[in-house]
Short mmCIF file of the C-alpha atoms (twelve columns), coordinates in Angstrom:
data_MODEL
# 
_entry.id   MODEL 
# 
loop_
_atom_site.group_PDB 
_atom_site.id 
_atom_site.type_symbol 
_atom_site.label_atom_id 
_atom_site.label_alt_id 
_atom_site.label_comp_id 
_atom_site.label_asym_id 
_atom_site.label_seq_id 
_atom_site.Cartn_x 
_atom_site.Cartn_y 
_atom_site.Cartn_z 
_atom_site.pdbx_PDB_model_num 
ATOM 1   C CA . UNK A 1   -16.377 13.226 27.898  1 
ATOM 2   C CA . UNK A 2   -17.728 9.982  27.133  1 
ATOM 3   C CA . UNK A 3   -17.694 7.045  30.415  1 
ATOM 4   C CA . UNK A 4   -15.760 4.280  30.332  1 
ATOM 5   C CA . UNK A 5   -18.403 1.706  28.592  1 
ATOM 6   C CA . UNK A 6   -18.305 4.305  25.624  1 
ATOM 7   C CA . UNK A 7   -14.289 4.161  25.684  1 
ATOM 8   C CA . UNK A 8   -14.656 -0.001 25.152  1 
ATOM 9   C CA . UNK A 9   -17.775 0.401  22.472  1 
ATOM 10  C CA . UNK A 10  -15.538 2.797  21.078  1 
ATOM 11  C CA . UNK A 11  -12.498 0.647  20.731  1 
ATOM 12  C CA . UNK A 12  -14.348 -2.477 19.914  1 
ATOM 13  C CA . UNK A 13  -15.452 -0.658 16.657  1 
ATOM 14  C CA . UNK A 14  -11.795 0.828  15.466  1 
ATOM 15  C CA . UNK A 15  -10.669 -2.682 15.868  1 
ATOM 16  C CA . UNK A 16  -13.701 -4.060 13.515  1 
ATOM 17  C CA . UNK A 17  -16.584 -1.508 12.511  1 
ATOM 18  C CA . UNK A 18  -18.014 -4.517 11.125  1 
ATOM 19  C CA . UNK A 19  -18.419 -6.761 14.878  1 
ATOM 20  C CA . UNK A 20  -22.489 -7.267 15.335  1 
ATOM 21  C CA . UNK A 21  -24.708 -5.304 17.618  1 
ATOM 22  C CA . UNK A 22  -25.245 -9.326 19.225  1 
ATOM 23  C CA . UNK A 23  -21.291 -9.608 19.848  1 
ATOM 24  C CA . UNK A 24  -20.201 -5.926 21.063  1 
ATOM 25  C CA . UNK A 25  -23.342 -6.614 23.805  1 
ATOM 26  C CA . UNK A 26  -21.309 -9.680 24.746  1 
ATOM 27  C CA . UNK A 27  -18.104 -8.051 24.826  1 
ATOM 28  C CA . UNK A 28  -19.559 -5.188 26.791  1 
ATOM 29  C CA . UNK A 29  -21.449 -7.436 29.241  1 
ATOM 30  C CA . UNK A 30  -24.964 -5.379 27.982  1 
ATOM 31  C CA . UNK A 31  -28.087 -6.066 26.256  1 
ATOM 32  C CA . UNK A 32  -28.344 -5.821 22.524  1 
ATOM 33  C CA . UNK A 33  -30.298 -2.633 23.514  1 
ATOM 34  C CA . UNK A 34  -27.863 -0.598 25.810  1 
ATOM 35  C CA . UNK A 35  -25.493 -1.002 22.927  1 
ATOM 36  C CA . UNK A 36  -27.839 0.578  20.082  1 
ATOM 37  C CA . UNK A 37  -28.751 3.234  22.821  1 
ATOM 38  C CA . UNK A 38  -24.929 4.312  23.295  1 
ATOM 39  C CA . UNK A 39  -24.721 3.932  19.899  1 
ATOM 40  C CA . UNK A 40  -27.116 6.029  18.616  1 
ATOM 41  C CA . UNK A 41  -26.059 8.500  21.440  1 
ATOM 42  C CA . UNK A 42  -21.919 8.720  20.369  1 
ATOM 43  C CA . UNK A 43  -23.879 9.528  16.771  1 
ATOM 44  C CA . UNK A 44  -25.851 12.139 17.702  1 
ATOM 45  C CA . UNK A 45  -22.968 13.870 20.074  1 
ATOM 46  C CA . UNK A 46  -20.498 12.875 17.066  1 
ATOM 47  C CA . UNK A 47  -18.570 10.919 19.105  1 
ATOM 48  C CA . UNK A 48  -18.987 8.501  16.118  1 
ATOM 49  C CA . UNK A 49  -18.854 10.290 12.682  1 
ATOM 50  C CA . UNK A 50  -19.130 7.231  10.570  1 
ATOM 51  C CA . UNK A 51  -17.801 4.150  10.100  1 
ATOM 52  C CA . UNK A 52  -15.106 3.549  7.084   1 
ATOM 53  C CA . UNK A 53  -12.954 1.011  5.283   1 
ATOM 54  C CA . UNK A 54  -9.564  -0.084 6.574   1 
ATOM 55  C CA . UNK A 55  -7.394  -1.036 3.347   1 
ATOM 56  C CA . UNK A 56  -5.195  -4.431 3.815   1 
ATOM 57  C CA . UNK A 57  -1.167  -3.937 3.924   1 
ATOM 58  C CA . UNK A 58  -0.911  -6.319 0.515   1 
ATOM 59  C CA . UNK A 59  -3.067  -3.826 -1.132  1 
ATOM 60  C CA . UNK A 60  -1.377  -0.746 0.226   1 
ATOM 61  C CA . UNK A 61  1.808   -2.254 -0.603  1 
ATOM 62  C CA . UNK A 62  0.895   -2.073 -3.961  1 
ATOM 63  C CA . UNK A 63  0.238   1.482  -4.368  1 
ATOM 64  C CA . UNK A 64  2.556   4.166  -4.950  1 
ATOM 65  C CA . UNK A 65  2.442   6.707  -2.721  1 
ATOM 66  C CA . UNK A 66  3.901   10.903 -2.817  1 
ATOM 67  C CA . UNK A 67  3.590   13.583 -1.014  1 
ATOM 68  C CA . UNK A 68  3.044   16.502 -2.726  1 
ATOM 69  C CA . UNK A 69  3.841   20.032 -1.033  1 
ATOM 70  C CA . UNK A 70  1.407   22.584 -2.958  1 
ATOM 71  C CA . UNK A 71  1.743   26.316 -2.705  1 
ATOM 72  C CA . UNK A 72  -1.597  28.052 -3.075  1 
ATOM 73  C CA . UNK A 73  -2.867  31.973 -4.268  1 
ATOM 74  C CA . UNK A 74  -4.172  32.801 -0.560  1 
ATOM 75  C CA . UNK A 75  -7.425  33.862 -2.435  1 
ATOM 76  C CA . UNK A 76  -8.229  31.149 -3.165  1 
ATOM 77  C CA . UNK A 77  -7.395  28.301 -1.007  1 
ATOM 78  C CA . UNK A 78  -10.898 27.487 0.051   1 
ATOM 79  C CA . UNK A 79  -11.682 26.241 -4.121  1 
ATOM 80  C CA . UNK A 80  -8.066  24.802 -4.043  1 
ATOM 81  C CA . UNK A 81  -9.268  22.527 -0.812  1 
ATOM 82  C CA . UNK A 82  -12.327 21.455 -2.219  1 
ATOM 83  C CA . UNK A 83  -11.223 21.185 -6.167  1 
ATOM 84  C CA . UNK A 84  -8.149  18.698 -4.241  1 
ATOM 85  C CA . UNK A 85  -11.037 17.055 -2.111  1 
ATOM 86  C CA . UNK A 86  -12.586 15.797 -5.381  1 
ATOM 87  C CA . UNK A 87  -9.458  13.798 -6.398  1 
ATOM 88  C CA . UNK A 88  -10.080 10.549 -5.115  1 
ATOM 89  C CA . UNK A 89  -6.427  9.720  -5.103  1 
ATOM 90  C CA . UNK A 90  -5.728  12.396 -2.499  1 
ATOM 91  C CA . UNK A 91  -5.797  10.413 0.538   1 
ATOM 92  C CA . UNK A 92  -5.190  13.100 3.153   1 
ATOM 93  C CA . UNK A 93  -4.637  17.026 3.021   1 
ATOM 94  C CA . UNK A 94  -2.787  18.994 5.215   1 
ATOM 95  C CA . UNK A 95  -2.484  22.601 5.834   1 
ATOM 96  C CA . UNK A 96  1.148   24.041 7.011   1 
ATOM 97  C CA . UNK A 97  3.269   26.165 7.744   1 
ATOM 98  C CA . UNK A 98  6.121   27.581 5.716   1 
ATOM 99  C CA . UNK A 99  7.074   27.735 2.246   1 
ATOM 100 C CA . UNK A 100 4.519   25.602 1.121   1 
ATOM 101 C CA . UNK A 101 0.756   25.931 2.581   1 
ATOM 102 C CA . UNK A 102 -0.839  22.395 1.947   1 
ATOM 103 C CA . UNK A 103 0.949   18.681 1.962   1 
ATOM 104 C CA . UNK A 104 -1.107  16.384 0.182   1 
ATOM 105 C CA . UNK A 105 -1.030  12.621 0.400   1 
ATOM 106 C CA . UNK A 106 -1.542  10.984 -2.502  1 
ATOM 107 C CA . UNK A 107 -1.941  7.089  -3.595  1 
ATOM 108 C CA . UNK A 108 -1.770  6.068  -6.931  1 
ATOM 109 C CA . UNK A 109 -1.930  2.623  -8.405  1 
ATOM 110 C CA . UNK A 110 1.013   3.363  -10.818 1 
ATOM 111 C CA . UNK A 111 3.692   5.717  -11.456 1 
ATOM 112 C CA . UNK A 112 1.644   6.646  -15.035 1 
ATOM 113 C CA . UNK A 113 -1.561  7.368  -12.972 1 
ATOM 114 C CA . UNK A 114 0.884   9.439  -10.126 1 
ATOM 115 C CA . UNK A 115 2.183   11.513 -12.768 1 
ATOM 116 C CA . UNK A 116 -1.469  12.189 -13.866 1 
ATOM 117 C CA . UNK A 117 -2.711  13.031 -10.717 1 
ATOM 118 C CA . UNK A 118 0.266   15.213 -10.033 1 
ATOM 119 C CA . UNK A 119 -0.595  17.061 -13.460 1 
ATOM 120 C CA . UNK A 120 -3.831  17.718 -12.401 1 
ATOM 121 C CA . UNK A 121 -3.377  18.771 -8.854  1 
ATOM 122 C CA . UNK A 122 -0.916  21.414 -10.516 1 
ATOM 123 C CA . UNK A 123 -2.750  22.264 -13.146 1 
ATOM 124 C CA . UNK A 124 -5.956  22.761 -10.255 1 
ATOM 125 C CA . UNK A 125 -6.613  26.835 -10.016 1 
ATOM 126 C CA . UNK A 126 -5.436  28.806 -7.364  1 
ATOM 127 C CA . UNK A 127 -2.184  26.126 -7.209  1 
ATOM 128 C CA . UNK A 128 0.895   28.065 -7.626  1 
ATOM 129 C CA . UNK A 129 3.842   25.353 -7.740  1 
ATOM 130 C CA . UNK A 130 3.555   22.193 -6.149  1 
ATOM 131 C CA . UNK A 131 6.703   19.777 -4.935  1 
ATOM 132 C CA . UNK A 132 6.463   16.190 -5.084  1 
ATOM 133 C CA . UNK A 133 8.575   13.404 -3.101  1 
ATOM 134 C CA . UNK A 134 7.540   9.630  -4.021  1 
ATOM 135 C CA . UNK A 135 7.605   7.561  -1.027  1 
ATOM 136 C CA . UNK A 136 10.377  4.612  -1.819  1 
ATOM 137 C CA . UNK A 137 9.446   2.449  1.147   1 
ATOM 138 C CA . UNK A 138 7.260   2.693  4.471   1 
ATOM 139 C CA . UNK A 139 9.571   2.086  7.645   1 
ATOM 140 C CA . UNK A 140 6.509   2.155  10.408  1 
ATOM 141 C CA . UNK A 141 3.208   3.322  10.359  1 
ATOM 142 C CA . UNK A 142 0.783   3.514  13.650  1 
# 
């Protein structure tokens, strides 16, 4: 359970990972040095696992998205995950249940380099059959 200071730190950082040691202290109401202290600290507990990049919406908008349901030889779904893992298109990866055991999000910057990607996810070993369904327009995302 992490304290309410934490909580703020916490949220400054989702809203910019970028914001300066100098300004979350001001936000906070702390010294540069309480904030690299709680910092360091939600590391080390991994509260904090990293910090990443958060694409722009023009950018996204200009990607073509599918989901692809994959059905996987049960033997070997641990190769399947990682082999998938490598493919830098595959945004996301899901395991589920029922006919299919894995969803897979994948982003492509054209329907020539979707249909690649789809090849080679179904062409991976230990894929049995895969499914795709090409997102035609994003009504919300949170």
């Amino acid at each position: 359970m992490i304290g309410s200071q934490d909580q703020k730190l916490v949220m400054l950082l989702r809203q910019d990972a970028r914001t300066s040691i100098t300004d979350l202290a001001r936000a906070l109401g702390v010294s540069r040095s309480t904030v690299q202290n709680r910092l360091a600290r939600l590391e080390a507990t991994g509260v904090i696992r990293g910090y990443s990049v958060e694409l722009g919406k023009d950018y996204l908008a200009n990607l073509v998205e599918a989901h692809v349901s994959i059905k996987v030889v049960q033997k070997l779904t641990a190769r399947t995950n990682v082999a998938l893992e490598e493919i830098s298109q595959v945004t996301q990866l899901f395991s589920v249940s029922g006919e299919y055991d894995l969803i897979a999000i994948v982003r492509a910057h054209s329907l020539e380099e979707l249909s690649k990607v789809l090849d080679d996810i179904g062409n991976l070993e230990g894929v049995e059959r895969t499914n795709s369904a090409v997102v035609l327009e994003t009504r919300f995302r949170r």
